[in-house]
C-alpha positions as CSV (number, residue, x, y, z in Angstrom):
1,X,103.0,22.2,145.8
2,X,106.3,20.9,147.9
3,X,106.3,18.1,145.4
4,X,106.6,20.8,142.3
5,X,109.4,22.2,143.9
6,X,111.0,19.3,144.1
7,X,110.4,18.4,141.0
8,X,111.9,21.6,139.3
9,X,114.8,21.2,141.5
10,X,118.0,19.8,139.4
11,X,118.7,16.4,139.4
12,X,122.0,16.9,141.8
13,X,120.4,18.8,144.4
14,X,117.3,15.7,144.2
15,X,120.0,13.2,144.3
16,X,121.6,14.8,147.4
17,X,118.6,15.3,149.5
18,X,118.0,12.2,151.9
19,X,114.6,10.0,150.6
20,X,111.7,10.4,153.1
21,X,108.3,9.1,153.7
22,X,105.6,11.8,153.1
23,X,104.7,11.3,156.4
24,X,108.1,12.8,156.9
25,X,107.9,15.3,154.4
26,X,104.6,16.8,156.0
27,X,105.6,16.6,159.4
28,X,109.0,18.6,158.3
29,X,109.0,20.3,155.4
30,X,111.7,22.8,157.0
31,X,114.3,20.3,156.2
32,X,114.2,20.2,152.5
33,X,113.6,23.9,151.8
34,X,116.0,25.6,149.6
35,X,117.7,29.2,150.0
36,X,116.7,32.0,147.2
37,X,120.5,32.2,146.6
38,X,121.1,28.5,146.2
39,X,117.6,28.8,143.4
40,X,119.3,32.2,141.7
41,X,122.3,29.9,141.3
42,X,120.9,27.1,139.4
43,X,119.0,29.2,136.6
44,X,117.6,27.2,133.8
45,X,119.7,27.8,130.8
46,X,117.1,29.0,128.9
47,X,116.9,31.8,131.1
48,X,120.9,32.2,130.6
49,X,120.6,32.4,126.8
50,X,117.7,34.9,126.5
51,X,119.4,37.3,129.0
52,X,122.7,37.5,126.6
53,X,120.4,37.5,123.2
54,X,118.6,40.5,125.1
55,X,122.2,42.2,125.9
56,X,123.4,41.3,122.0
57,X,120.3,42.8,120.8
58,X,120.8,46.0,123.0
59,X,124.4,45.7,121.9
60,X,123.5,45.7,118.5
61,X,120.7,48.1,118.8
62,X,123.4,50.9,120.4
63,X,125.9,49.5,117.6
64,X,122.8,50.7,114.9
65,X,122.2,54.0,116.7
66,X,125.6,54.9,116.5
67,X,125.4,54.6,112.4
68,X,122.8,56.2,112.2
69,X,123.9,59.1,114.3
70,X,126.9,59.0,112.2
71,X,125.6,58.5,108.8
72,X,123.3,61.6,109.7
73,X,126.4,63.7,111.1
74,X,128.3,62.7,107.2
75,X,124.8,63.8,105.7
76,X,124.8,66.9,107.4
77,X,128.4,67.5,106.5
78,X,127.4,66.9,103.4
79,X,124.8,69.2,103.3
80,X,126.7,72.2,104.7
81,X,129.8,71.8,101.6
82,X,127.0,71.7,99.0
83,X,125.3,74.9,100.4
84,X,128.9,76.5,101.0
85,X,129.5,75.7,97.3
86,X,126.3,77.0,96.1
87,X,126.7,80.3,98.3
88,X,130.0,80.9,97.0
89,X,128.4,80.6,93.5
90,X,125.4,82.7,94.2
91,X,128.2,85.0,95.1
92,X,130.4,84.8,92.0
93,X,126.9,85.4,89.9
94,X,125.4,88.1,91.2
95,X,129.2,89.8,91.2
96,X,128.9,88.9,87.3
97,X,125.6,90.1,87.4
98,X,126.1,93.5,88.7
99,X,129.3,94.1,86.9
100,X,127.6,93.9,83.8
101,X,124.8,96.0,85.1
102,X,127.1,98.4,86.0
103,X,129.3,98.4,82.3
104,X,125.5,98.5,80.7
105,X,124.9,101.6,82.7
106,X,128.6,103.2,81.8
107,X,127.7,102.4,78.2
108,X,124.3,103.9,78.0
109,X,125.6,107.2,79.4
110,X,128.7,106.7,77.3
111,X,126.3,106.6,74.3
112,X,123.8,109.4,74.8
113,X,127.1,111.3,75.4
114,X,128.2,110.8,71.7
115,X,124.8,110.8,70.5
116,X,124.9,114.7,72.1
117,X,127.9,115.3,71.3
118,X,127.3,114.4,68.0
119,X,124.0,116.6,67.8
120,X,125.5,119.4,69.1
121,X,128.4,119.7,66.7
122,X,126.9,118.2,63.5
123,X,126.6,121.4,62.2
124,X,130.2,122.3,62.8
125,X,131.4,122.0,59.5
126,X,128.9,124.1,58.3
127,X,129.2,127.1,61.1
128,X,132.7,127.1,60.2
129,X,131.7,127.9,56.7
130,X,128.7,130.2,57.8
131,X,131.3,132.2,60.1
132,X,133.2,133.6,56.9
133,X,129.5,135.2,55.6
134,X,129.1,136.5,58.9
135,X,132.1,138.0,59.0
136,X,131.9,139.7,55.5
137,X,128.4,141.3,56.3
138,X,130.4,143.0,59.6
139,X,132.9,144.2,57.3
140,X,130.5,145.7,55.1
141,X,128.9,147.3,58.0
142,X,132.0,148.4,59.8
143,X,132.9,149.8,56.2
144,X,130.3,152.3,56.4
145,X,131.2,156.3,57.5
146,X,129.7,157.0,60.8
147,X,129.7,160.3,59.9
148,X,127.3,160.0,57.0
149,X,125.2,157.5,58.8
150,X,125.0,160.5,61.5
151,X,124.4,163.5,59.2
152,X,121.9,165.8,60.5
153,X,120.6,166.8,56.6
154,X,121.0,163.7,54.3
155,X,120.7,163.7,50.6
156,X,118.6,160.8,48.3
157,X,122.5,159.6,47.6
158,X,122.8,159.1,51.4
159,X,119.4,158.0,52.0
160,X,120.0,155.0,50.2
161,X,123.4,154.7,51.7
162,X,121.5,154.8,55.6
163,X,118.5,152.0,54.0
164,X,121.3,149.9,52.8
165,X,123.2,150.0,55.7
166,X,120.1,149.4,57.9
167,X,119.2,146.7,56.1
168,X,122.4,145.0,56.5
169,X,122.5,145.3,60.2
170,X,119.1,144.2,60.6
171,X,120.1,140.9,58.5
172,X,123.2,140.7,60.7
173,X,121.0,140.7,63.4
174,X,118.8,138.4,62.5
175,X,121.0,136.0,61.0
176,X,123.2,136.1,64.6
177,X,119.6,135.4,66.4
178,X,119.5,132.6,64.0
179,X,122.7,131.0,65.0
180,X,122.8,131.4,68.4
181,X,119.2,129.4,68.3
182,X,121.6,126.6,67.2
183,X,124.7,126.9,69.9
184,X,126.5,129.4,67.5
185,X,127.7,132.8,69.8
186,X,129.7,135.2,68.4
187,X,132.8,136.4,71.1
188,X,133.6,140.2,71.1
189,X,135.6,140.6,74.1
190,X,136.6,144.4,73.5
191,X,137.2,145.5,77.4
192,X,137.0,142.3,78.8
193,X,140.0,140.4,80.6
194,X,142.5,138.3,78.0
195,X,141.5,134.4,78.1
196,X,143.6,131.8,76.5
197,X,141.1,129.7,75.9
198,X,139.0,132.1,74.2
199,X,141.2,134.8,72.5
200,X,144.1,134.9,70.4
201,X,146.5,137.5,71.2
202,X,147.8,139.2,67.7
203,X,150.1,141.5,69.3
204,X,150.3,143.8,72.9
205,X,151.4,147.4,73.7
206,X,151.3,149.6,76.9
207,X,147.9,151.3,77.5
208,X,148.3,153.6,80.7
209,X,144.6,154.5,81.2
210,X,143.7,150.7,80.8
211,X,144.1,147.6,82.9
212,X,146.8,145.3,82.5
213,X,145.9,141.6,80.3
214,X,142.4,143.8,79.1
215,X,141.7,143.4,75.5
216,X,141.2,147.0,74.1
217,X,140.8,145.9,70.3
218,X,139.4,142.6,68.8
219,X,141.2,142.3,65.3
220,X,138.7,139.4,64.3
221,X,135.5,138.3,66.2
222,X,135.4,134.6,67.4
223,X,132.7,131.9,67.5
224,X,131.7,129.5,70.0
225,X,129.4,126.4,69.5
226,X,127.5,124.9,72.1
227,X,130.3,126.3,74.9
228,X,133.2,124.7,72.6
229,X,135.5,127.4,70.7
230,X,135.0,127.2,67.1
231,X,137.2,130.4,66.0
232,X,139.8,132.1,68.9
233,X,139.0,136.0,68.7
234,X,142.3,137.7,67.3
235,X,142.5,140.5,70.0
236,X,145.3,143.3,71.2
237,X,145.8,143.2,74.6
238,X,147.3,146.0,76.8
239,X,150.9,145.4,78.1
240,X,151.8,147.9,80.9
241,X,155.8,147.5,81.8
């Protein structure tokens, strides 16, 4: 075993060390032994060169780490811009999206407006036309003496008279039923306050034992259809100084 040692010893130190007998190297093998720092100190350089190919490795291996940490930090950057992007276009769509919800919605109620509009006043053309008739038949019935309509003893002359004049105001009736089924109402506003919208005011004069602005005669009867005036009443109205 002393001779291994020797033997793996470098040639200096073996060239250094005075030859003995192996008697001598038996009897003192103290002599020739060698420190643990003088053996660190002479490492093989095989040992040398795989202790700096481990560090380069190491170095090498942190070197690749550090890509990789910073490839994945770029990738993640990455990552967050696209989905930033795509929010802020999932945004700008469903903005899109609920604006023309919202103008699809205005015109749907815009059109079944018109289309009510329009089926409420289709006919107006035609009430305007019908109102003249109506107002004929009152005048034919306002034309008619009270007095005679009244008369306790009537002849077959005023018989007829009363029939006819029945008649007519039972056709006025039912023709005003008629209308008003179709948003057609007749305005007769005798007593009632004076309204712009609604009356036309032909001409005024003081009535002390009436209200002031009160209509106390309508001239002409109006017409309303479906809550819109078709025909103003012509009305007096009282003017108290």
């Amino acid at each position: 075993m002393l001779r291994q040692a020797v033997a793996a010893l470098p040639r200096s130190l073996r060239a250094a060390a005075p030859k003995a007998s192996a008697s001598q190297l038996l009897v003192r093998p103290q002599a020739y032994a060698v420190s643990a720092p003088a053996l660190r100190s002479f490492q093989p350089a095989t040992s040398r060169w795989y202790s700096e190919t481990k560090e380069e490795k190491a170095e090498e291996k942190k070197t690749e780490e550090a890509k990789e940490e910073k490839g994945a930090s770029d990738e993640v950057s990455e990552l967050k811009k696209s989905l930033e992007a795509k929010d802020a276009e999932a945004r700008e769509w469903k903005d899109k999206c609920m604006r023309t919800v919202a103008d699809f919605r205005n015109l749907q109620d815009r059109t079944q407006r018109e289309v009510k509009t329009a089926r409420d006043f289709a006919i107006q053309k035609f009430a305007k036309d019908l109102v003249d008739s109506v107002d004929n038949l009152d005048r034919a019935l306002a034309n008619v003496p009270a007095d005679k309509i009244n008369a306790p003893e009537k002849n077959d002359d005023i018989k007829e008279l009363v029939n006819l004049y029945e008649g007519l105001k039972m056709t006025e009736r039912i023709l005003i039923q008629t209308l008003a089924k179709h948003g057609l109402e007749r305005l007769e506003p005798e007593g009632e306050k004076f309204n712009p919208n609604e009356h036309e005011a032909t001409f005024m004069t003081p009535q002390p034992d009436k209200e002031n602005n009160t209509v106390f005669f309508v001239q002409q009867k109006g017409f309303k259809l479906n809550g819109r005036i078709l025909r103003a009443a012509k009305v007096g109205v009282v003017k108290n100084a």
